[in-house]
C-alpha atoms as one frame of an Amber mdcrd trajectory, in Angstrom:
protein
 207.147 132.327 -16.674 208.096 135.210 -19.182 210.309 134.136 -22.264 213.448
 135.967 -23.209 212.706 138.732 -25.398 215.187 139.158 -28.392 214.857 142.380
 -29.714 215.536 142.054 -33.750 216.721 144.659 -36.100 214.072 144.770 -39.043
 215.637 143.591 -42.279 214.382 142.383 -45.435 215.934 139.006 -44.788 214.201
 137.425 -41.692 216.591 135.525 -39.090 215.699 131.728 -39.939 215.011 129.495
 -36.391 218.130 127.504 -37.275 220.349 130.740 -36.934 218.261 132.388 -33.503
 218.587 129.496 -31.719 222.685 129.022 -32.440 222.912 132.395 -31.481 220.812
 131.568 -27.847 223.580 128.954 -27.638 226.451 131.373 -27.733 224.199 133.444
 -25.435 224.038 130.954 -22.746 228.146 130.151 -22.707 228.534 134.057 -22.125
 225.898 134.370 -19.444 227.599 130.992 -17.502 231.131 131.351 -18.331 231.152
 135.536 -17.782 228.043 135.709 -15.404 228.641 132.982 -13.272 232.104 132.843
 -13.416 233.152 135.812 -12.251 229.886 136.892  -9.685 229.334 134.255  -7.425
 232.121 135.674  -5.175 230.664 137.207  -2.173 227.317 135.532  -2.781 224.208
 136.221  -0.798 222.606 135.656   2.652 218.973 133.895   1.172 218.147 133.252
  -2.091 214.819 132.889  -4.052 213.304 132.643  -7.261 212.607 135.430  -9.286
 210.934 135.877 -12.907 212.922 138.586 -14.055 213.131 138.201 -17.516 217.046
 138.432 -19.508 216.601 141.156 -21.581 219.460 141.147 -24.698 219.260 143.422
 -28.130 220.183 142.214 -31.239 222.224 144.821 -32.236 224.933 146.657 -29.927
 227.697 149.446 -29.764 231.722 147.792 -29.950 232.432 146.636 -26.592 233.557
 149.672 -24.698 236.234 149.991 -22.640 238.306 152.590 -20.782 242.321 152.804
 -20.647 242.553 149.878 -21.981 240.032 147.765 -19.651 236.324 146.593 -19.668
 234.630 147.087 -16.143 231.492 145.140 -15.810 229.251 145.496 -12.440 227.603
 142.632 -10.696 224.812 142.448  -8.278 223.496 139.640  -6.709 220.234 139.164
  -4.837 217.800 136.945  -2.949 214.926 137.558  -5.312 211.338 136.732  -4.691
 208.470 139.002  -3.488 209.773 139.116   0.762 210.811 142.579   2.199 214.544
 143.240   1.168 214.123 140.985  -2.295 216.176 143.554  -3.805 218.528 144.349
  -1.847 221.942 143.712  -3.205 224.140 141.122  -0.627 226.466 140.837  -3.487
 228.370 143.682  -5.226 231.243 143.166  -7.367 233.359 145.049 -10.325 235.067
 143.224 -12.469 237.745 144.874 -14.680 239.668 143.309 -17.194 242.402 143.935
 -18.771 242.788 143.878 -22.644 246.414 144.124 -23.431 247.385 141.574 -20.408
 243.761 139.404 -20.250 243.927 139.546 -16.360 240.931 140.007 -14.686 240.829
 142.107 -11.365 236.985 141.397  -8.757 236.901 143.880  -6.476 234.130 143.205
  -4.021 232.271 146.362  -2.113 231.052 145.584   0.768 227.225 145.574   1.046
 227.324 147.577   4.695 229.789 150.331   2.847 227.775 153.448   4.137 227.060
 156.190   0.867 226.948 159.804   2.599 224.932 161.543  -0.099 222.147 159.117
  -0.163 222.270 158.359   3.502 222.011 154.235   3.150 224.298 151.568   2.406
 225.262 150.465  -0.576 223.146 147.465  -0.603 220.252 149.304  -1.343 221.272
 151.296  -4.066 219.980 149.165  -6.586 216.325 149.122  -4.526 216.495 152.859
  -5.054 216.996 152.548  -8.460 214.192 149.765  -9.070 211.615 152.221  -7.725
 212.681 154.896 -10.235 212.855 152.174 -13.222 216.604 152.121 -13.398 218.172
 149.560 -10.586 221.487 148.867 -13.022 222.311 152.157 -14.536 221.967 153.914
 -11.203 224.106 151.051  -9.382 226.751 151.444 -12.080 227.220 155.187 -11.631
 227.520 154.814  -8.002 229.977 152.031  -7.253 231.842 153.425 -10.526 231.888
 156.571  -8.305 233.026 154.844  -4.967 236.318 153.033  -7.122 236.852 155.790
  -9.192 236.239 154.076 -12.401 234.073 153.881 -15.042 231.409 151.053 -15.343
 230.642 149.956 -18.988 228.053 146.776 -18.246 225.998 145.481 -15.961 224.320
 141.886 -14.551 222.235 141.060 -11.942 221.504 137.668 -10.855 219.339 135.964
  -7.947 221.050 133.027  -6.708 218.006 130.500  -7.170 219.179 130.507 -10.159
 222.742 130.500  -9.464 221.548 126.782  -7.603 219.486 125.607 -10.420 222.021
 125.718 -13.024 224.853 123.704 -11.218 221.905 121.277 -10.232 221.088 121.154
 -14.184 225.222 120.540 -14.920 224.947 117.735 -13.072 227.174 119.304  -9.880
 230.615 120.615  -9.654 233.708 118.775  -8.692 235.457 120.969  -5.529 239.191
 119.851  -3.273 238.052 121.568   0.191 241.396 122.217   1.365 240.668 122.475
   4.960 237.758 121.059   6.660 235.990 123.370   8.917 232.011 123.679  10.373
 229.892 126.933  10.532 226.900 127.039  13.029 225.545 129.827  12.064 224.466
 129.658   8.572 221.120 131.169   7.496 218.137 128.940   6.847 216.271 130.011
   3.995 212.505 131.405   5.298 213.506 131.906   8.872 215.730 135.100   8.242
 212.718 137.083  10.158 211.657 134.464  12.558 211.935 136.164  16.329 212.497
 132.351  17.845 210.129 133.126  20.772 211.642 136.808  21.513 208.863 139.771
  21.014 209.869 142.887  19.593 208.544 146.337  21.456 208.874 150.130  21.417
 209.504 151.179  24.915 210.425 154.355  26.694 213.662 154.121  28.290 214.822
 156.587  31.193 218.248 157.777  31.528 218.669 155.313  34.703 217.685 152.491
  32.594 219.237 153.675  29.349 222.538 153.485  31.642 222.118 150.222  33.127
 221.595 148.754  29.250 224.071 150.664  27.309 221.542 152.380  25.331 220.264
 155.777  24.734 217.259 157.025  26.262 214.179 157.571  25.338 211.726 155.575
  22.809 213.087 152.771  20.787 212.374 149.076  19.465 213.957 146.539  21.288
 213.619 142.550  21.330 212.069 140.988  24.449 213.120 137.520  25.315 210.046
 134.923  27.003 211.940 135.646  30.421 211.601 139.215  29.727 215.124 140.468
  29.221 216.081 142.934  27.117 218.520 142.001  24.011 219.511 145.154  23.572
 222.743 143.929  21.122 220.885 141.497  19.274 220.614 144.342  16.123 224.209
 142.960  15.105 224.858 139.948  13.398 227.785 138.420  15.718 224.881 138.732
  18.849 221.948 138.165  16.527 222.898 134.751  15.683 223.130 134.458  19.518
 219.668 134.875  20.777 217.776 133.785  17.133 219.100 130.509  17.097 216.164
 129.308  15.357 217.338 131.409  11.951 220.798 129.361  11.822 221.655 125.426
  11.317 225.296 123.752  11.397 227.413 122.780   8.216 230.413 121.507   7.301
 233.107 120.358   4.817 235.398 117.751   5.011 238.831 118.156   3.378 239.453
 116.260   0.499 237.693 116.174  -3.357 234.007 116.252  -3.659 231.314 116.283
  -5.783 228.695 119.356  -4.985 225.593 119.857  -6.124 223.895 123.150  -5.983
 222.682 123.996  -2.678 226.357 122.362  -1.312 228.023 124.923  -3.656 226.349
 127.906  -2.526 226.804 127.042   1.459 230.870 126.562   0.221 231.097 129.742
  -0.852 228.824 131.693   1.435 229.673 130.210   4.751 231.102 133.379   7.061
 231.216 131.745  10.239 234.084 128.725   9.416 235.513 127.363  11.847 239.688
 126.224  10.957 240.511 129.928   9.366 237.723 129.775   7.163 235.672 132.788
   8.669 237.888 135.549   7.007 236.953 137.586   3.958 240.043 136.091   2.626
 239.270 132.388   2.594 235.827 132.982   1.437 237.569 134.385  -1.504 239.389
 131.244  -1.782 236.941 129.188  -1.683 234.803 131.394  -4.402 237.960 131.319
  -6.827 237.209 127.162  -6.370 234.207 126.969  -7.163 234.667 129.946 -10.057
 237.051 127.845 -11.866 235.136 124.685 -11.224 231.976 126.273 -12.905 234.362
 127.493 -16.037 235.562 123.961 -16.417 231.939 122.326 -16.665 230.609 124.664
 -19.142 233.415 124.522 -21.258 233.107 120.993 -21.256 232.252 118.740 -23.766
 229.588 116.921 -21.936 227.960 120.600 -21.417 228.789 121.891 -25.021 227.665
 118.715 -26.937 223.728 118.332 -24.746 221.572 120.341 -26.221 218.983 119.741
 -23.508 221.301 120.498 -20.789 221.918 123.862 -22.598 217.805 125.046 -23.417
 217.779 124.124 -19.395 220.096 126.306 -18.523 218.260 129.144 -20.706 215.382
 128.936 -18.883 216.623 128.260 -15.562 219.082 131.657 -16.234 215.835 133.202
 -17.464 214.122 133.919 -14.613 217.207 134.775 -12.702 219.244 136.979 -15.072
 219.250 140.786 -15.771 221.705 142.696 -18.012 222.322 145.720 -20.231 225.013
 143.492 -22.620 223.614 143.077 -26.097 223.823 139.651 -27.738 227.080 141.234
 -29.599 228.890 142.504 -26.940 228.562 139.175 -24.806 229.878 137.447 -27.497
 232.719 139.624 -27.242 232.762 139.037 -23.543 232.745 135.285 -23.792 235.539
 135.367 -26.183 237.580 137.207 -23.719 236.639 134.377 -21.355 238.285 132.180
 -22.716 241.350 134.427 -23.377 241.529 135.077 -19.731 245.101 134.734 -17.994
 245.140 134.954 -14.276 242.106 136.498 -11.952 242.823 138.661  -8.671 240.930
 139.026  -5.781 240.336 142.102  -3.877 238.376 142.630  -0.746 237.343 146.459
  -0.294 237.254 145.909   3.697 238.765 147.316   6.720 241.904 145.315   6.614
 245.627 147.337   7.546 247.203 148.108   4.264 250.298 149.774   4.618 251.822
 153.368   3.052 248.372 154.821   2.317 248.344 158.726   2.415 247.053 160.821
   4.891 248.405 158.493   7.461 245.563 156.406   7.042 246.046 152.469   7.883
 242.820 151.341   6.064 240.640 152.073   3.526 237.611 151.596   5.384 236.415
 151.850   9.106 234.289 150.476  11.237 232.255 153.298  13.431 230.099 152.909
  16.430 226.876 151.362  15.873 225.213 154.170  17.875 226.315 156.950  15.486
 224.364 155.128  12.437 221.156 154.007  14.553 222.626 151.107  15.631 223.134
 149.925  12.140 226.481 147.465  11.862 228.390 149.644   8.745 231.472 150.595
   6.683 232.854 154.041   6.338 235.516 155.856   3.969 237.750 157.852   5.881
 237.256 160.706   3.210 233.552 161.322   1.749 234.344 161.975  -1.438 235.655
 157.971  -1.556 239.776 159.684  -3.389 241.724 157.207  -1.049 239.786 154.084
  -2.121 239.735 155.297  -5.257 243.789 156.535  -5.752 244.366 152.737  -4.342
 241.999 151.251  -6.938 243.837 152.995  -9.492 247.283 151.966  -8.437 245.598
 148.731  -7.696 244.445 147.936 -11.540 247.806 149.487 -12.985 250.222 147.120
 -11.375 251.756 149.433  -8.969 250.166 147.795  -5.328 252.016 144.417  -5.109
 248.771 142.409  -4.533 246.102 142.015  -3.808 245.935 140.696  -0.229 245.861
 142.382   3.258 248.870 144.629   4.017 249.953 145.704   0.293 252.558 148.299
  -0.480 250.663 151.355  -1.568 253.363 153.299  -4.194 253.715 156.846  -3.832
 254.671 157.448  -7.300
């Protein structure tokens, strides 16, 4: 495992171990209380470990801010070394506002399809790996898509996210609604073909008819009685025919204790039964288990256990990437603690009402066929101005709320 690299300024009076290791302390509060705390919304499909090492300087720049607000980016992945480690199931901004300490998540969806790079915007930050520069390319894009700029950035793989509520001992959660979801990923089987056989064939217009497909040569999965599943590509019908890939959960309402694999399933769950399938209770439950988090590190059993706290250093070390400097996250972590009131918003393809142009949504869903059968997300304008006039308005004060079916202001 690689060790977290501090990079010092040189000075004629060397940091004694004493001091370095406070300072790691204060690290650790920022990367729980701001990293955790704010990006476990939306949180990924699989997870995995990861040795990505957390890479802080010494010395920084004043945090930096723009009108007033400090926009931070955050990815999350599955990690490890499988096809599609690094793509990005989790992608949230997170502004917050310095003159009112409220904090705004907005969450872009990970199907959103980007025009100019012809790919979603999950794999943005793959892109950017290959070219040595997975955050700073992320940040300029999503900044683009909202219309705002992006000052900081953290990435996290959720092994690590599990590890370090395992290493607080669990989190204490009231599931307001109990509800089951039988189709939640198992972790290793997200490729397994559960006795189907995937082919190319060469389809005819007769037979390209007969299956609602295009003809000609494409890949389609086989099934042992030698059908065709010619819809399993989407997730809804997917989770039909690869039953193998999915096993049954559920939550009982009422106050519980959860460790860290119960935590993650809580808040990633997308199939609940009793109104917990939406966008919108998934939110819910993330605020939960947001606040829940906040509460244990802030605790005294947390701050006063040494132990616990070099755990959580290296279980966030090998899980943890950032451009904050030691500086700026203590700035960050101050503001934590300052923080007033958090609002959630879902960029999705929910009816929001007054928007210009006559639109009715920010987002669209198009036909699979025009995007190679590929389930995604669409602006209604390339250049992304009516998501990001609404962000805007959005972060100001002047849309209502946050939740489906605002008032978008004119003014």
């Amino acid at each position: 495992m690689k060790r977290i690299n501090l990079q010092l300024r040189k000075s004629s009076k060397p940091l004694g171990a004493s001091r370095i290791k406070k300072i790691i302390y204060k690290i650790i509060f920022f990367v729980l209380v701001i990293g955790l705390f704010l990006i476990v919304a939306r949180l990924l499909t699989q997870f995995s470990g990861s040795s990505t090492v957390v890479n802080f300087n010494w010395l920084g720049n004043p945090l930096h801010s723009s009108d007033g607000k400090v926009n931070i980016l955050f990815l999350g992945i599955a990690g490890g070394t499988h096809a599609g480690s690094n793509l990005t199931d989790t992608i949230m901004v997170a502004s917050y506002n310095l003159k009112t300490n409220q904090l705004y998540l907005i969450s872009i969806p990970r199907d959103l399809w980007l025009p100019d790079l012809r790919t979603k915007a999950n794999a943005v930050y793959e892109i950017g790996q290959s070219q040595n520069n997975g955050l700073g390319l992320t940040k300029t894009i999503m900044g683009n898509i909202i219309g705002i700029p992006i000052h900081y950035g953290l990435r996290i793989d959720f092994r690590g996210f599990v590890q370090a509520v395992d290493t607080l001992g669990g989190i204490d959660i009231v599931v307001d609604k109990s509800f089951d979801d039988y189709n939640y990923p198992i972790e290793g089987k997200e490729d397994d073909l559960c006795g189907y056989s995937e082919k190319e064939m060469d389809f005819s217009e007769e037979e390209a008819k007969k299956l609602n497909i295009d003809p000609g040569k494409r890949k389609v999965f086989v099934a042992p009685d030698g059908n065709i599943a010619t819809d399993s590509a989407s997730e809804d019908q997917g989770a039909k025919y690869f039953t193998c890939r999915y096993e049954h959960i559920g939550f009982k309402e009422g106050a519980t204790h959860m460790d860290g694999d119960s935590a993650l399933k809580f808040v990633r769950s997308r199939h609940g039964t009793n109104g917990e399938g939406s966008d919108f209770a998934r939110s819910h439950r993330q605020e939960k288990v947001l606040q829940a988090l906040r509460n244990k590190v802030l605790s005294l059993e947390t701050i006063f256990d040494p132990a616990k706290i070099a755990d959580l250093i290296k279980t966030l070390g090998k899980s943890i990437e950032t451009d904050i400097s030691v500086k700026e996250g203590l700035e960050l972590f101050k503001l934590a603690k300052k923080l007033d009131k958090t609002h959630n918003f879902v960029l999705d393809d929910s009816t929001i009402k007054g928007l210009p142009g006559g639109r009715t949504s920010l987002l669209t869903h198009p036909a699979a066929t025009d995007y190679g059968g590929a389930y995604v997300l669409i602006s209604q304008t390339d250049d992304f101005s009516i998501i990001q006039g609404y962000i805007k308005k959005l972060l100001s004060g002047e849309v209502e709320n946050e939740s489906s079916g605002s008032a978008w202001s004119s003014n």
